[in-house]
N, C-alpha and C positions, 0 to 999 in steps of 0.2 A: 235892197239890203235889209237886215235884218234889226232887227232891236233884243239885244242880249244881255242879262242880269245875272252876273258873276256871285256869288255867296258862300260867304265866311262865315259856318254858326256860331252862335253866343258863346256856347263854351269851349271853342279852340284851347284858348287859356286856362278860362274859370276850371276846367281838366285839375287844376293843380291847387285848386286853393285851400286843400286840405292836406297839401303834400309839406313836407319837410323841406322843400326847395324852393316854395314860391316865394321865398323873399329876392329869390335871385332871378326872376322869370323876365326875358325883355318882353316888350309890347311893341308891335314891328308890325307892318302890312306882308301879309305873306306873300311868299314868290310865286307861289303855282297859280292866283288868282291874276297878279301882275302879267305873269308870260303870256298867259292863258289871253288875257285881254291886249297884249302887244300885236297876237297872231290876229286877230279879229279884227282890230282898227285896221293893219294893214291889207284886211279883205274889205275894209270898205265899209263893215259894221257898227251900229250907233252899241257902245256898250256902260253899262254900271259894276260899278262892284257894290256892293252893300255889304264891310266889315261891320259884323251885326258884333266881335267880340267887343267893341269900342263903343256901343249903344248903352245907355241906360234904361231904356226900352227897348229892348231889342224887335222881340214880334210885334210890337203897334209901330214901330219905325221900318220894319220888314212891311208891314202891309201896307206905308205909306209908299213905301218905294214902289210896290205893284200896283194899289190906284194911281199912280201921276205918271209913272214911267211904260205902266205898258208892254212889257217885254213880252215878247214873241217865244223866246228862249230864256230857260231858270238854269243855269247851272249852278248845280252846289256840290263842293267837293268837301272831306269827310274823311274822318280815321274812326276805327273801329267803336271806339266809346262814342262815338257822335250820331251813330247810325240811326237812333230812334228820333235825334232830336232834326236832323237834316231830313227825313222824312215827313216831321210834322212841318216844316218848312216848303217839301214839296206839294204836301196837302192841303196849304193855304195857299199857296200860288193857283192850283187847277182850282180850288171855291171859289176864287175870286175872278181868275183867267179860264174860263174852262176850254179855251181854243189853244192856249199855250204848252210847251211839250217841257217836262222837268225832266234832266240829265245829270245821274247820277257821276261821280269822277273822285279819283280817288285811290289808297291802298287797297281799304275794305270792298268796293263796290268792286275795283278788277277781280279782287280774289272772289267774291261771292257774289256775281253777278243774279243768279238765277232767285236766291234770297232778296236781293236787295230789291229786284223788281218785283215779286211776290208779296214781300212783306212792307215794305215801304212804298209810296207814291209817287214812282218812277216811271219815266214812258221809253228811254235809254238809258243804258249804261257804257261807259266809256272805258274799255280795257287798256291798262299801261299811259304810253304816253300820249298827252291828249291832244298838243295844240291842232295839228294835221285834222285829227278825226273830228274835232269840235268843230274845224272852221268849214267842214264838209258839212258836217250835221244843218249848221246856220245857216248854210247856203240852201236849203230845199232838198240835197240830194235823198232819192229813192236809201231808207234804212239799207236796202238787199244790197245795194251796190257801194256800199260805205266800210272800208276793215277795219277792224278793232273796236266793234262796238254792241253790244247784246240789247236785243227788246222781244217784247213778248210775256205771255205765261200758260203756264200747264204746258198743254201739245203744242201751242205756238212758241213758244219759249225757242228764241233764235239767235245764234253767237255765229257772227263774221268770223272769215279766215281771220286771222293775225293782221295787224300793219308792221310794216318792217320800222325798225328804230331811225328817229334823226341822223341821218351819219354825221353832219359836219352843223355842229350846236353855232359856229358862226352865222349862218343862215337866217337862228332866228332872229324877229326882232327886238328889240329892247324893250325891256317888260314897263307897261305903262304905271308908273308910278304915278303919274302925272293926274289919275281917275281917284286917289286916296287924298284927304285931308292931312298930312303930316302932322301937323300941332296935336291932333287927335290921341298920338301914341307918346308914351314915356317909359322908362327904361331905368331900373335902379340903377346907382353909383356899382353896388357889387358886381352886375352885369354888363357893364358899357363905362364908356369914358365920358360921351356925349349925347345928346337926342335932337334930332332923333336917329332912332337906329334902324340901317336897313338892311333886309336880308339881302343876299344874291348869291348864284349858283356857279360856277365857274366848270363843273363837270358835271358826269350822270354816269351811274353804276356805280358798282362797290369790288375790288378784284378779289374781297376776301368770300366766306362762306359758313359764316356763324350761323348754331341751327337756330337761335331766338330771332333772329333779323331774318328781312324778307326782301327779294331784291323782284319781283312781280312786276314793278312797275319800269324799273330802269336795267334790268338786267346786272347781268357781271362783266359783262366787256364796257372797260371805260373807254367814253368819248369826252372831248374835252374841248372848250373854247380854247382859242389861241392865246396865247398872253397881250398879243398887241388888243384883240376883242376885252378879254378881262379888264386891261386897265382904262380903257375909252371909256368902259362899262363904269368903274368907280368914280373916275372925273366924272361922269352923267347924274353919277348919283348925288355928287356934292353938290351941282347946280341945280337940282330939284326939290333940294334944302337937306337931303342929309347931312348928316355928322360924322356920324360912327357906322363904320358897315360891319356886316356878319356873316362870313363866306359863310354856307350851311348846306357843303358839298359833305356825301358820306365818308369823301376820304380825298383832301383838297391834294396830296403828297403823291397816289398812286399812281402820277406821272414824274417820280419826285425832280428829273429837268426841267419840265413844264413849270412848276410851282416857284423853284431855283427862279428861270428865268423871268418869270412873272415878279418875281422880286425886286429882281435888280433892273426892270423896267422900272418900276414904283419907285425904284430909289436914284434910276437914273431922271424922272420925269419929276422929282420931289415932292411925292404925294404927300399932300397936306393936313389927314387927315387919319385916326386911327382907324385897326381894323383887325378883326379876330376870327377864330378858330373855333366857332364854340359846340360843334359836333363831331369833332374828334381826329385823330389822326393815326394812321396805325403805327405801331413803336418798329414794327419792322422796315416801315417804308423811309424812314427821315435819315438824316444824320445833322452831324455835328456844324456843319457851313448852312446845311439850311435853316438851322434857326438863329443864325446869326445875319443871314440874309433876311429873316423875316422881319426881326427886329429890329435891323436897318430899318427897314422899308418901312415902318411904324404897326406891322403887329406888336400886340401888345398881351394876347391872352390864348393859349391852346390847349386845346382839351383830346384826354388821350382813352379810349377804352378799354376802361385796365380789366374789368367784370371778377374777377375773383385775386385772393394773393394763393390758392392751391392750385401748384402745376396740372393734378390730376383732372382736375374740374375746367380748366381751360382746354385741355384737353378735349374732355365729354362732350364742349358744345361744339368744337371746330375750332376753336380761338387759338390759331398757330401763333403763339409768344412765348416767349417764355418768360418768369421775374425778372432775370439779368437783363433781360433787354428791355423789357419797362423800366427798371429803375436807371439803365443806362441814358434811357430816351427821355426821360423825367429831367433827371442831373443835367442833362445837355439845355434842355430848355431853358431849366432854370439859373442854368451858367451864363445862358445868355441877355437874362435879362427879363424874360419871359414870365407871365402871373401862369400855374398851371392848374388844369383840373383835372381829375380823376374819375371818372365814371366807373361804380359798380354793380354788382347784382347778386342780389341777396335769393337763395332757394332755388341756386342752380339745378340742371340735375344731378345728382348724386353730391349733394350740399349736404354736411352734415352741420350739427352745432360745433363741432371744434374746426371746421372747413371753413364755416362762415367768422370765428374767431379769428382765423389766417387771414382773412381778407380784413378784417380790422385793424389786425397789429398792421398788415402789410402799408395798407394806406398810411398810418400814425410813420411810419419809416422810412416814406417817400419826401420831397421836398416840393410838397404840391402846395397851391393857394387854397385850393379849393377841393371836397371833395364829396360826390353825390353818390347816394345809393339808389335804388328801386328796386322793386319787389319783382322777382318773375313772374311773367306770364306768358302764356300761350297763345301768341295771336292768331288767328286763322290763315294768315299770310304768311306763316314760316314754318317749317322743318319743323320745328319741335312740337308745334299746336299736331302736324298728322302723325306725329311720333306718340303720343299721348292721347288722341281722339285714336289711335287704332289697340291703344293698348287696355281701354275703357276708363281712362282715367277723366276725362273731361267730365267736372259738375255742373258745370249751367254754361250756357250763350245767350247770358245776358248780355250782349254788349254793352249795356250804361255799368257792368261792373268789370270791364276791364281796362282799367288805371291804373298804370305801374306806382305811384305813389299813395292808394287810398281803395283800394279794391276788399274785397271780400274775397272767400274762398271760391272759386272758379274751376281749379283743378286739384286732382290730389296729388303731393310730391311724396315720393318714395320713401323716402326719408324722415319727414320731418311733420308736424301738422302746424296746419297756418296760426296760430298765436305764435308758434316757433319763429317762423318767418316777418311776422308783424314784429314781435321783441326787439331782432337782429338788426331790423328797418331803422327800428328806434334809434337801438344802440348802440349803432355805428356812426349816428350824426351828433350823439352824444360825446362817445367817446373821444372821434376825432374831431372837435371844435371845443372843447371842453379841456384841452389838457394845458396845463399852465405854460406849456412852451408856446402852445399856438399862439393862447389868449394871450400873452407878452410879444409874442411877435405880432400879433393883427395889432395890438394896441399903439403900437411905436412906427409899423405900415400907416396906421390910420391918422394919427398926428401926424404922421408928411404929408400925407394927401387930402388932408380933410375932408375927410369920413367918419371920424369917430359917431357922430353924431345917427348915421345909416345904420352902423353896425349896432350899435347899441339899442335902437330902434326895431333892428331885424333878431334880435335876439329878445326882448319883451315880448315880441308881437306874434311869435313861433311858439307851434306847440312841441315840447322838445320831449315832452310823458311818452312810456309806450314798453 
């Protein structure tokens, strides 16, 4: 058997700490590294994970862990903004290991495999989903005879057939939380109830087809754990010393029975602990019994992706809603009980300055908790990036500058030029957190729950200019 080092680079998070939202950021051990290492112990694999984002040294504690540990196998997985720095990660593992094979995994690495091994210090890469294909990698087998996974460069430059998807996510096993230091991570009061917080997956796919999102890794046909798996899964997690979990499926509802009855399991089984929604849910898939189920069952926060208040601009990217069923799905949550957020996106395509004004007022008119913007961009892994890369509009791939909260100009929007964009960024987290209704309701929220002290806090400590 193998000896395998799992890796989370430094800046998973630090991603945001220039953002208008990091006051609200949890600090979690992530779920792809957990799965990732559930499949491998159960092949019998001696494995680590090194969350390097929780290090105060990260790279001298990275290369402690490869002098002592020894790993045979580096995997590190990786989002677009991280590519240079998961690379210089894999180039200190072969300095050090030079018999050892670094395996890129990942959004960025499936969609650009051929890059990522060219330009970074890669010896595989792992297309889609990985557990199956990683735990074949670890086992010795021949690259040729292994699907779903690219190595090579120039003329050698070689991508396997496909591997077919998990069909039945019961199968896998339970992601080893058990390999992470828990005390390690914390989690503001404005993002969680308790800490620590932990992620977990309950599905995989997305059944929608926004062109800014990218579904390369999981596809569009959801598969989904069974409810009786879900909720085993959350007890497991309380006994590992969670607190507060974070389902962080792309769309927990689009089996909206499934979700129902995962509910009133939870609330048949008297789950004891909260648990939230914090990547979205779509306004078409819900209704009005399920979020009163949810909130039975001790949800406590859902976050909806609202991306503009102009019909026409939801339109533009694929986002089949309409306002009335956002502000329908909104009112419903928060009738029941429910803290809500609003995800938007500022320098859509065909976003004007009075576009992006509607998407302002629109949010200040909902009855949300909470509400976040980002900047558009174009990531290589969705629709829009080859809508824009064929139309000549892409200005750099740099990957360290694409950060939906803190990026540079990247691409050129039709419309608008990026100070335009940076402004609206600004002025929308102004606007709506700023207006004396909010601030009189967070203030009289916050004396019930005591938080005044966080908020007041996260509002000094923010740069709110722009």
């Amino acid at each position: 058997m193998s000896r395998i080092l799992l890796v989370n680079p430094p800046s998973a998070v630090g991603l945001y700490n220039k953002s208008k939202i990091r006051v609200a950021i949890t600090s979690a051990p992530f779920i792809t590294l957990a799965t990732l290492a559930g499949e491998l112990l159960r092949e019998g694999h001696e494995v680590r994970i090194a969350d390097l984002m929780v290090e105060e040294d990260p790279f001298n504690t990275y290369q402690g862990i490869l002098e002592v540990f020894q790993p045979e196998y580096i995997g590190i997985t990786f989002t677009t903004p991280l590519f240079h720095e998961a690379s210089l990660l894999a180039g200190m593992a072969h300095e050090l290991l030079t018999e050892s094979t670094t395996i890129a995994g990942g959004i960025h690495a499936s969609t650009l495999p051929k890059e990522s091994l060219e330009q970074g210090n890669f010896d595989l890469v792992v297309l889609g989903e990985g557990e199956r294909t990683l735990a074949e990698i670890c086992a010795g087998t021949d690259p040729q005879c292994i699907r779903g996974i690219a190595f090579g460069r120039g003329d050698n430059f070689t991508v396997t057939p496909p591997r077919e998807l998990i069909a039945d996510l019961d199968d896998l096993p339970l992601p080893a939380w058990e390999l992470h230091d828990l005390s390690r991570y914390h989690s503001p009061h404005i993002a969680s109830r308790d800490n620590p917080v932990g992620y977990m997956e309950t599905n995989r796919g997305c059944n929608h087809h926004c062109t800014f999102c990218s579904q390369r890794i999981f596809g569009h046909n959801i598969r989904s754990k069974s409810s009786r798996r879900v909720v085993d899964e959350m007890f497991r997690m309380l006994e590992l010393g969670f607190n507060d979990i974070h389902i962080k499926d792309d769309n927990f509802t689009a089996d909206i029975e499934r979700a129902k009855d995962t509910c009133r399991l939870l609330i048949e089984e008297e789950f004891p602990a909260p648990w939230a929604l914090p990547t979205g849910v779509n306004v078409t898939d819900v209704d009005r019994e399920f979020f009163q189920l949810a909130r039975e069952a001790g949800c406590y926060q859902i976050s909806f992706g609202i991306e503009s208040g102009a019909p026409e601009i939801l339109s533009g990217v694929n986002k089949k809603q309409s306002l009335e069923k956002i502000r329908e799905a909104v009112e419903m949550a928060n009738d029941a009980g429910l803290e809500t957020v609003g995800f938007f996106m500022m320098g859509l395509p065909g976003d004007t300055e009075e576009t992006m004004k509607q998407s302002i007022r629109f949010a200040q008119s909902l009855p949300l908790t909470y509400a976040k913007a980002s900047m558009t961009l174009p990531f290589p892994s969705s629709a829009l990036y080859r809508q824009i890369k064929m139309e000549g509009r892409i200005l750099s791939e740099d990957w360290c500058m694409y950060n939906f909260h803190s990026t540079k100009e990247v691409w050129m929007h039709e419309n608008l030029d990026w100070k335009t964009i940076q402004h609206y960024y600004s002025l929308f987290h102004r606007k709506f957190y700023f207006r004396p209704s909010y601030v009189w309701k967070r203030f009289w929220r916050d004396i019930r729950m005591g938080q005044l002290m966080d908020d007041i806090k996260a509002v000094l400590t923010n740069d709110w200019s722009g």
